[in-house]
Structures are given as C-alpha cells and as structure tokens.
mmJSON file of the N, C-alpha and C atoms, coordinates in Angstrom:
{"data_MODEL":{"atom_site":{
"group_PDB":["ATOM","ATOM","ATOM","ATOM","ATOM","ATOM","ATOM","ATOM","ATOM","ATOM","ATOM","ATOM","ATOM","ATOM","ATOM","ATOM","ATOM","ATOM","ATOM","ATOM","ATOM","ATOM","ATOM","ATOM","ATOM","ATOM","ATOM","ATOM","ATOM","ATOM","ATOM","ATOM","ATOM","ATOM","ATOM","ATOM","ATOM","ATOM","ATOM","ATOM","ATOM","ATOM","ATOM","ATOM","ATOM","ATOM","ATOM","ATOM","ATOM","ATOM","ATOM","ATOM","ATOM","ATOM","ATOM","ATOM","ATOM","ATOM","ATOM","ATOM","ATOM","ATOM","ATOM","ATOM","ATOM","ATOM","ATOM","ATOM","ATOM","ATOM","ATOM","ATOM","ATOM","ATOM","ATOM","ATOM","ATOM","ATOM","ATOM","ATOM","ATOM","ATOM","ATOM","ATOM","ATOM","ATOM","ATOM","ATOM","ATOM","ATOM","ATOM","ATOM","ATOM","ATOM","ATOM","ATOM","ATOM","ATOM","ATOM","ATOM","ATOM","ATOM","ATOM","ATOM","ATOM","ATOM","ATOM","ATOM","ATOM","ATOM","ATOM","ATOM","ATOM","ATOM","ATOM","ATOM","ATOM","ATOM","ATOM","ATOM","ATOM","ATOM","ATOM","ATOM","ATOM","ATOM","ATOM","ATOM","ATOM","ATOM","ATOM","ATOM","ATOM","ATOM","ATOM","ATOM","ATOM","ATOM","ATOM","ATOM","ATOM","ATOM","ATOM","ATOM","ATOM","ATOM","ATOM","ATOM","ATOM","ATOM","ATOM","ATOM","ATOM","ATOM","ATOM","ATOM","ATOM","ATOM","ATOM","ATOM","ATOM","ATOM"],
"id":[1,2,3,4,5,6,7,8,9,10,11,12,13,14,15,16,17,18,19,20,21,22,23,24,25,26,27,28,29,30,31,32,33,34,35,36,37,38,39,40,41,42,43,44,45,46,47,48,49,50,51,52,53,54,55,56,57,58,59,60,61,62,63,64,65,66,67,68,69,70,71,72,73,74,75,76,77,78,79,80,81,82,83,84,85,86,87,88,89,90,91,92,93,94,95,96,97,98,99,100,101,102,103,104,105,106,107,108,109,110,111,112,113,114,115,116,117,118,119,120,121,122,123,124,125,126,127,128,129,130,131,132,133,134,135,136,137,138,139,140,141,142,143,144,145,146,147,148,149,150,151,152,153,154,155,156,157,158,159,160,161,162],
"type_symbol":["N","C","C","N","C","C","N","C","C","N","C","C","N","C","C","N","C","C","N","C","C","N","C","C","N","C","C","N","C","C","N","C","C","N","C","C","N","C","C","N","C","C","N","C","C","N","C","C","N","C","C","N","C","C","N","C","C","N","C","C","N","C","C","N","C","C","N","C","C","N","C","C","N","C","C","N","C","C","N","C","C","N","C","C","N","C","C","N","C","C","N","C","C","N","C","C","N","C","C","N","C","C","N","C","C","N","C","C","N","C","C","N","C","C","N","C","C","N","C","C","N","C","C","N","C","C","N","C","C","N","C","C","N","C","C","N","C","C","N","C","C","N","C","C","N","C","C","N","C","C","N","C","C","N","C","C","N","C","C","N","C","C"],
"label_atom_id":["N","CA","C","N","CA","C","N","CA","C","N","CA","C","N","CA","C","N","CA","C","N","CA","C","N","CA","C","N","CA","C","N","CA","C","N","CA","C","N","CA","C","N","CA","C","N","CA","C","N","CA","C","N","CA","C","N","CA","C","N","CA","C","N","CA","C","N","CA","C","N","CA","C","N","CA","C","N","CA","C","N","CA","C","N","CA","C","N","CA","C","N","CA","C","N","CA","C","N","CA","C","N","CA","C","N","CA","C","N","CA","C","N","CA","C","N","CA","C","N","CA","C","N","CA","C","N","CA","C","N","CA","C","N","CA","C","N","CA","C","N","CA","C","N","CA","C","N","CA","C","N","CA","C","N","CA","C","N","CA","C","N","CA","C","N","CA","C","N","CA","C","N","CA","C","N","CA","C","N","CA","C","N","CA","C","N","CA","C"],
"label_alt_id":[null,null,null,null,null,null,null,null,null,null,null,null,null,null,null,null,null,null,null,null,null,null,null,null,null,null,null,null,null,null,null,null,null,null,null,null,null,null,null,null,null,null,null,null,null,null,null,null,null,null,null,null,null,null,null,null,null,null,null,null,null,null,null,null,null,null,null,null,null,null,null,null,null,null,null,null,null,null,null,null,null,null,null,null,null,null,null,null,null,null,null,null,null,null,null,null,null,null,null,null,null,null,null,null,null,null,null,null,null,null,null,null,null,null,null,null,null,null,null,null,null,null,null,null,null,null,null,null,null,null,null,null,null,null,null,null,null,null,null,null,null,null,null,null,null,null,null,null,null,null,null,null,null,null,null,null,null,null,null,null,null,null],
"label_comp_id":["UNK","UNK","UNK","UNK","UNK","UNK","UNK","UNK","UNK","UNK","UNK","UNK","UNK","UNK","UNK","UNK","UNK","UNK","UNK","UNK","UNK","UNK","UNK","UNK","UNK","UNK","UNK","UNK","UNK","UNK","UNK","UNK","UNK","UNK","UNK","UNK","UNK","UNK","UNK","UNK","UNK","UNK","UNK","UNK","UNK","UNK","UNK","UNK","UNK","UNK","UNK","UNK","UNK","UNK","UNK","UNK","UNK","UNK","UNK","UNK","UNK","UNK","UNK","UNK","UNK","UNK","UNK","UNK","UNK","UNK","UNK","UNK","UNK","UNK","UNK","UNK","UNK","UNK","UNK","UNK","UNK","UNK","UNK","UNK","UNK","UNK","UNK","UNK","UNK","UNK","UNK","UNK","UNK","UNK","UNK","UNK","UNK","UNK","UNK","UNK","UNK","UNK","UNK","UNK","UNK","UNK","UNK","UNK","UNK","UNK","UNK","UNK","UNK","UNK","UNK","UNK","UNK","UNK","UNK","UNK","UNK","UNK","UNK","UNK","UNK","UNK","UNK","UNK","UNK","UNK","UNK","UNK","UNK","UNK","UNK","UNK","UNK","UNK","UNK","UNK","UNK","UNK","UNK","UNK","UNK","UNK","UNK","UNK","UNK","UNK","UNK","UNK","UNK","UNK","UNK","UNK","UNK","UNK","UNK","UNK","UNK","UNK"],
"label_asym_id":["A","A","A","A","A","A","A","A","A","A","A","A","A","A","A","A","A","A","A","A","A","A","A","A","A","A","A","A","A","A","A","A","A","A","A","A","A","A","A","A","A","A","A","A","A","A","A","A","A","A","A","A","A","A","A","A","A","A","A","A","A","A","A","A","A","A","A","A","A","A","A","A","A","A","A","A","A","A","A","A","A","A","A","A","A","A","A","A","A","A","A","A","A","A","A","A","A","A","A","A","A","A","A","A","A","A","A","A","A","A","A","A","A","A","A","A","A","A","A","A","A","A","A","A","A","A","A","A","A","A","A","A","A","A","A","A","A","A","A","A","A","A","A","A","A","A","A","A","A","A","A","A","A","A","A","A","A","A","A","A","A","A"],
"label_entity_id":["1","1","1","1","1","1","1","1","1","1","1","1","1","1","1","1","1","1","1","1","1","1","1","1","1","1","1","1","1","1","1","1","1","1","1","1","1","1","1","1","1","1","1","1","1","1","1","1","1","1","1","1","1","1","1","1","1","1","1","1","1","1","1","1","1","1","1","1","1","1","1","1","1","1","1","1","1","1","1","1","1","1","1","1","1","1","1","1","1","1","1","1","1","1","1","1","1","1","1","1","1","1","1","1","1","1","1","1","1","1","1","1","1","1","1","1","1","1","1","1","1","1","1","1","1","1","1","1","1","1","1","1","1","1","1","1","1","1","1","1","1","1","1","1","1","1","1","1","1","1","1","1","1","1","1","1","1","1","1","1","1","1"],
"label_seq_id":[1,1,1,2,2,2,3,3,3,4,4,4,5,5,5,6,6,6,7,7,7,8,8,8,9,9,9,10,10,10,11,11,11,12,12,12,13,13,13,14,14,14,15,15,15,16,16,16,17,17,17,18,18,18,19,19,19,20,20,20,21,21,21,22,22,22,23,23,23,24,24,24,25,25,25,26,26,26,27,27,27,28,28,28,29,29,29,30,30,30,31,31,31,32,32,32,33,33,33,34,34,34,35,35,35,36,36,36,37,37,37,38,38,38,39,39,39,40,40,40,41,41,41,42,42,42,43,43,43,44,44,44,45,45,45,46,46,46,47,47,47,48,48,48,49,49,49,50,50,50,51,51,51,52,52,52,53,53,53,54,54,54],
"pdbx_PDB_ins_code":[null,null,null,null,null,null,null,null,null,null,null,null,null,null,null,null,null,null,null,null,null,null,null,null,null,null,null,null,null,null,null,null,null,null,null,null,null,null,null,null,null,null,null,null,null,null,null,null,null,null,null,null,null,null,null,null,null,null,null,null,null,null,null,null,null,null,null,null,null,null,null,null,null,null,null,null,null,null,null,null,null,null,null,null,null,null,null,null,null,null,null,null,null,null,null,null,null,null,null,null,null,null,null,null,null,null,null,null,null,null,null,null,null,null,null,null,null,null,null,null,null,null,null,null,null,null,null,null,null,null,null,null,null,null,null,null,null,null,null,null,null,null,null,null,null,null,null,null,null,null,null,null,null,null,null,null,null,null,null,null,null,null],
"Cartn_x":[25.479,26.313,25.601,24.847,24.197,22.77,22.393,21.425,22.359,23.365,24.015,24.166,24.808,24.813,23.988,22.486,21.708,20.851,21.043,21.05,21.399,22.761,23.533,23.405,23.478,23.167,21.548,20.49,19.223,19.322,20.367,20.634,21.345,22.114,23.206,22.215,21.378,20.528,19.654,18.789,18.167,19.104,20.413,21.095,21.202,21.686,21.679,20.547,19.541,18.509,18.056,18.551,18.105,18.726,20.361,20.987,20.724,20.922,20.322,18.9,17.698,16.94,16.921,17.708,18.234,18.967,19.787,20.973,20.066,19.195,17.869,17.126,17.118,15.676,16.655,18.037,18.864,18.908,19.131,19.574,18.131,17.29,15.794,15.701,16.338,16.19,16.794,17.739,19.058,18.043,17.666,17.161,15.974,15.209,14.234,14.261,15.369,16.069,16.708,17.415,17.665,16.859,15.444,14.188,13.967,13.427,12.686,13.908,15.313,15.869,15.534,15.779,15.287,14.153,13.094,11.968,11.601,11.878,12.147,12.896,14.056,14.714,14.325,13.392,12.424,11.012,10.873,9.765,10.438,11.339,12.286,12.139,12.905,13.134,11.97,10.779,9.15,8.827,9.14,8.238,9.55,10.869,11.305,11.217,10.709,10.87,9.534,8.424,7.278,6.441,6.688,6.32,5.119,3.215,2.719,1.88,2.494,1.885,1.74,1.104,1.092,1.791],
"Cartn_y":[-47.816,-46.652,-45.371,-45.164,-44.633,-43.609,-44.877,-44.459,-43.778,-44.557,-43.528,-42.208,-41.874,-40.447,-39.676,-40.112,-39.512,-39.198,-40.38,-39.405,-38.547,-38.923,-37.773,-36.829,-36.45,-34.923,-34.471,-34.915,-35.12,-33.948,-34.965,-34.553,-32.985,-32.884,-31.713,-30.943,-30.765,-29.657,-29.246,-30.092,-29.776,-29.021,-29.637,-28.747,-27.314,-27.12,-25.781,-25.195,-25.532,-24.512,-24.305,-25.253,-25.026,-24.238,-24.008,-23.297,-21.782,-22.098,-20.802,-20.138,-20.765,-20.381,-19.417,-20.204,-20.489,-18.9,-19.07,-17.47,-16.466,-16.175,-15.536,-15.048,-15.892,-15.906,-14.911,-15.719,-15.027,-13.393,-13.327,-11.649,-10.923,-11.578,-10.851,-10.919,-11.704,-11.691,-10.217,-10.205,-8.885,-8.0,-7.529,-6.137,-6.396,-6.919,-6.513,-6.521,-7.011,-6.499,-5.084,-4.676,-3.479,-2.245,-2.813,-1.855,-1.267,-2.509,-2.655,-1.639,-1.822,-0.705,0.389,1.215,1.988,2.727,1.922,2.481,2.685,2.103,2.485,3.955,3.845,5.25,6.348,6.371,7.8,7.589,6.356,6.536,7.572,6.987,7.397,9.064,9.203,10.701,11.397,11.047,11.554,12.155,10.678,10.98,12.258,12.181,12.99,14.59,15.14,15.927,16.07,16.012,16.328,16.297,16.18,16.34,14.933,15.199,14.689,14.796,15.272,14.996,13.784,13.472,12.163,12.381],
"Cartn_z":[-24.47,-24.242,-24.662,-25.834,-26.213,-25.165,-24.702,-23.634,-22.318,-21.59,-20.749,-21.342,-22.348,-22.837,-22.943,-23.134,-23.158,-21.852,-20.783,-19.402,-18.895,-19.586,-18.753,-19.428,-20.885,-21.349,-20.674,-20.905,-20.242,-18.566,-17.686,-16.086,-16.117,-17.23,-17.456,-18.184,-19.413,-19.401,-18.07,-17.7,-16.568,-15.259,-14.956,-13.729,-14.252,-15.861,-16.181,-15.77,-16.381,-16.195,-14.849,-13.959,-12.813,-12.097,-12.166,-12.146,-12.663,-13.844,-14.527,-13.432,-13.35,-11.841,-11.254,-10.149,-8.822,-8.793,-9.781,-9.648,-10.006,-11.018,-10.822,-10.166,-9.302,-8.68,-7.369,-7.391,-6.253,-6.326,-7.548,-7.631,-7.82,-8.05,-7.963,-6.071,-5.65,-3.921,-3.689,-4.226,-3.895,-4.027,-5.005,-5.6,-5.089,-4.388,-3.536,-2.137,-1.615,-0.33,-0.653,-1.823,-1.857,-2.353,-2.818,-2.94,-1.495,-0.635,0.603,1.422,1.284,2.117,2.097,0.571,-0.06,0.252,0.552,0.896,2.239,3.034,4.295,5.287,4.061,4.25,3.886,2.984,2.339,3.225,3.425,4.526,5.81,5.995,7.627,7.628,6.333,5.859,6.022,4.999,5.531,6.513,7.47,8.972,9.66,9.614,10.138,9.774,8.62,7.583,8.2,8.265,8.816,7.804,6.238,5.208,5.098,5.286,4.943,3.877,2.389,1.388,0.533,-0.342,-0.744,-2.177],
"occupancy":[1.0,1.0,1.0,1.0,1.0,1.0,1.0,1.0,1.0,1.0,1.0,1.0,1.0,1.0,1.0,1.0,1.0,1.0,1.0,1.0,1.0,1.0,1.0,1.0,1.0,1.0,1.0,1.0,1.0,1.0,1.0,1.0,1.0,1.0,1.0,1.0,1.0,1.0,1.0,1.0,1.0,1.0,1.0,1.0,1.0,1.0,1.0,1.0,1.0,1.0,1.0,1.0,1.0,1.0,1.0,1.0,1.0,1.0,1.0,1.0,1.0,1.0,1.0,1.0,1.0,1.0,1.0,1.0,1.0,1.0,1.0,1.0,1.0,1.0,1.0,1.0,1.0,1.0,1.0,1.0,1.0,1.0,1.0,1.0,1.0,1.0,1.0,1.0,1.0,1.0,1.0,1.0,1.0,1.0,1.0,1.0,1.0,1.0,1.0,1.0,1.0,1.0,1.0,1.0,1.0,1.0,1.0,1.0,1.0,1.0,1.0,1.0,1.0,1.0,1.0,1.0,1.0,1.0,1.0,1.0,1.0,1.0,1.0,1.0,1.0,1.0,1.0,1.0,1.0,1.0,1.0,1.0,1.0,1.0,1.0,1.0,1.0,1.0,1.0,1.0,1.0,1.0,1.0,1.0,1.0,1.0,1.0,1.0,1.0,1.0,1.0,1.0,1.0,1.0,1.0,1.0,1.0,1.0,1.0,1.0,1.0,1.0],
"B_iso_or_equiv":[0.0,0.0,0.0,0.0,0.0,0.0,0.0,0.0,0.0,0.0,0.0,0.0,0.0,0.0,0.0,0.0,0.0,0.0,0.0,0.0,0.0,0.0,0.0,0.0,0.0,0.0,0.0,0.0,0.0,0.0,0.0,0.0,0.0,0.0,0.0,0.0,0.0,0.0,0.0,0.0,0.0,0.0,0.0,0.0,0.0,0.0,0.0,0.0,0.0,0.0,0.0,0.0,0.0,0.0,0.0,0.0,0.0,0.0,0.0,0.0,0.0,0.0,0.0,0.0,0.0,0.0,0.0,0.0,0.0,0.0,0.0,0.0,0.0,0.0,0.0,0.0,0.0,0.0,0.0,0.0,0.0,0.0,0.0,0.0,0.0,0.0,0.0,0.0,0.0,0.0,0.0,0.0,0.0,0.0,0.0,0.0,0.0,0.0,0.0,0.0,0.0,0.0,0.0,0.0,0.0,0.0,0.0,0.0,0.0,0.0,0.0,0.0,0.0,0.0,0.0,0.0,0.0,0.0,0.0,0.0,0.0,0.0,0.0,0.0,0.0,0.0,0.0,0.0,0.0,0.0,0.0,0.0,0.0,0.0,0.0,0.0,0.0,0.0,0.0,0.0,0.0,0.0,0.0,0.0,0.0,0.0,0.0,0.0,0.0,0.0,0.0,0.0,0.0,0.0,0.0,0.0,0.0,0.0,0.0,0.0,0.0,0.0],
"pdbx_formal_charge":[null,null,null,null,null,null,null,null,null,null,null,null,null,null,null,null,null,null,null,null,null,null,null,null,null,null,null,null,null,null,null,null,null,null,null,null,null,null,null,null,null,null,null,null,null,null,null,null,null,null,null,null,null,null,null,null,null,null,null,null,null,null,null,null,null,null,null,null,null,null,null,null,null,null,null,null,null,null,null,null,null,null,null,null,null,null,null,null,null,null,null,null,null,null,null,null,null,null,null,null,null,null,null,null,null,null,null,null,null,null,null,null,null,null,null,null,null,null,null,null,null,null,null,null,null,null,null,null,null,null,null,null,null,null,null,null,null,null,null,null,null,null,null,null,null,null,null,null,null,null,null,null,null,null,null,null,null,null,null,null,null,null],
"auth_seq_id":[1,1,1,2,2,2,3,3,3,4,4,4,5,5,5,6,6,6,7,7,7,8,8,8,9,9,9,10,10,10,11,11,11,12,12,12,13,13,13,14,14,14,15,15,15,16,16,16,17,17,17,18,18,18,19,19,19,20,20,20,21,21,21,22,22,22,23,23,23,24,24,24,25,25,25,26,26,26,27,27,27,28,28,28,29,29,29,30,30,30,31,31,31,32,32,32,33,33,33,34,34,34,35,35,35,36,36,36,37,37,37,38,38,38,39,39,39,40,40,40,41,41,41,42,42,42,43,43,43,44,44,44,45,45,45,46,46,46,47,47,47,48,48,48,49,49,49,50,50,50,51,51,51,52,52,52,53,53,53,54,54,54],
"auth_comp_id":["UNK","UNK","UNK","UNK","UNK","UNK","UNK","UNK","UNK","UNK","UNK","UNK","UNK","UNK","UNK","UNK","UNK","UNK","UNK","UNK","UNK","UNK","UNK","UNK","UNK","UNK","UNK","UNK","UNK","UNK","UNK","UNK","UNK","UNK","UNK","UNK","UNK","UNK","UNK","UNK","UNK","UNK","UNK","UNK","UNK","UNK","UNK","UNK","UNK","UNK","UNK","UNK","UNK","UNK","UNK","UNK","UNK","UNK","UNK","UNK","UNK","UNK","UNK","UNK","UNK","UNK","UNK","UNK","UNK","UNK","UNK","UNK","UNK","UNK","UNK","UNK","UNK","UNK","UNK","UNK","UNK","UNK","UNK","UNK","UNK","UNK","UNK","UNK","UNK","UNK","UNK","UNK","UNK","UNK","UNK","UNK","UNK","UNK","UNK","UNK","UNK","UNK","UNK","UNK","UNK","UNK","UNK","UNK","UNK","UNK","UNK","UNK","UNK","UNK","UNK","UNK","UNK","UNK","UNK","UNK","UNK","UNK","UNK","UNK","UNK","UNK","UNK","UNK","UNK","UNK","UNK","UNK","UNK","UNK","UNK","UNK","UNK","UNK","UNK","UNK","UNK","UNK","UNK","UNK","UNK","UNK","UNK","UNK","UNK","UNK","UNK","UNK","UNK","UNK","UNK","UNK","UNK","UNK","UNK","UNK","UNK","UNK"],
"auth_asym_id":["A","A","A","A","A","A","A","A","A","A","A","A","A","A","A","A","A","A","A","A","A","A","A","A","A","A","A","A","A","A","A","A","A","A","A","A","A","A","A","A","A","A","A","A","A","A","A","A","A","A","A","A","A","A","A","A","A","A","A","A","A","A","A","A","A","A","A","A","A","A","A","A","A","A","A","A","A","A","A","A","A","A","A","A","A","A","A","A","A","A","A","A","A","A","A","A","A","A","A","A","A","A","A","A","A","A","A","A","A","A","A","A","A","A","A","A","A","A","A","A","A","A","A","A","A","A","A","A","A","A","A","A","A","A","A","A","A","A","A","A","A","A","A","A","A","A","A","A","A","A","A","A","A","A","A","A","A","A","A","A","A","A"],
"auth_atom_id":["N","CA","C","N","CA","C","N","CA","C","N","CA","C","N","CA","C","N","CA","C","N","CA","C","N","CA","C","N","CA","C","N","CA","C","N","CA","C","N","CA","C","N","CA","C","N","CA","C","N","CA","C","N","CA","C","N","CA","C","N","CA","C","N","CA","C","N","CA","C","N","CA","C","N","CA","C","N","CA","C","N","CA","C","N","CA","C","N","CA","C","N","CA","C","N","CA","C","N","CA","C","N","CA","C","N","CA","C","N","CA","C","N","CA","C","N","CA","C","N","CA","C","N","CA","C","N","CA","C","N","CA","C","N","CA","C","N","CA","C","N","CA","C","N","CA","C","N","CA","C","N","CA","C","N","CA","C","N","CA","C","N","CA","C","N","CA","C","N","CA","C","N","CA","C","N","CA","C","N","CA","C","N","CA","C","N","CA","C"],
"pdbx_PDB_model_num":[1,1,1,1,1,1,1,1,1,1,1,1,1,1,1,1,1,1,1,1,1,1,1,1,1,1,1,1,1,1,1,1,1,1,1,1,1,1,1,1,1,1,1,1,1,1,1,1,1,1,1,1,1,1,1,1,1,1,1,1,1,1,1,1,1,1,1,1,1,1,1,1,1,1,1,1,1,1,1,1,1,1,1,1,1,1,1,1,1,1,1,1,1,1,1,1,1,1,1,1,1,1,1,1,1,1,1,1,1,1,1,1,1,1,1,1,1,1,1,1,1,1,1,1,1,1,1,1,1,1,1,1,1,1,1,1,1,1,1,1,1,1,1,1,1,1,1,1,1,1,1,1,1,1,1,1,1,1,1,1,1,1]
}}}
C-alpha cells in the first residue's frame, strides 16, 4: 500500500509541475503575440508617418 502511495504522490508532483509549465509557457505565448502586435503597429505608424529615423 505504501508503494501505491508513493506513485501516486510521485505522478501528482510531476502533473503539477507540468502544469505549472504548460500555463507558463502559455502566457509567455500571450505576451509575445501581444509584443509582435505591438510592433507591427508602430512599424505601420512609421511607414505611414513618413518618419525614417532610426
């Protein structure tokens, strides 16, 4: 019985952290889909603005 328990705590740390991850890694997805908008639109702005300084 002993050993089942210890699989299963074993399987249940590991889903956390994988979890833990996963949602990470997700919201680092977000905020670089919402960089990449970002930058596109001040690019946009640039080229329309005529403004080629660096």
């Amino acid at each position: 019985m002993n050993i089942l328990l210890l699989i299963v705590a074993i399987i249940a740390i590991v889903l956390l952290f994988t979890g833990g991850f996963v949602s990470a890694l997700n919201w680092l997805l977000w905020v670089g889909i919402i960089l990449l908008v970002l930058a596109i639109i001040v690019w946009l702005v640039r080229l329309i603005s005529g403004r080629r300084s660096v």
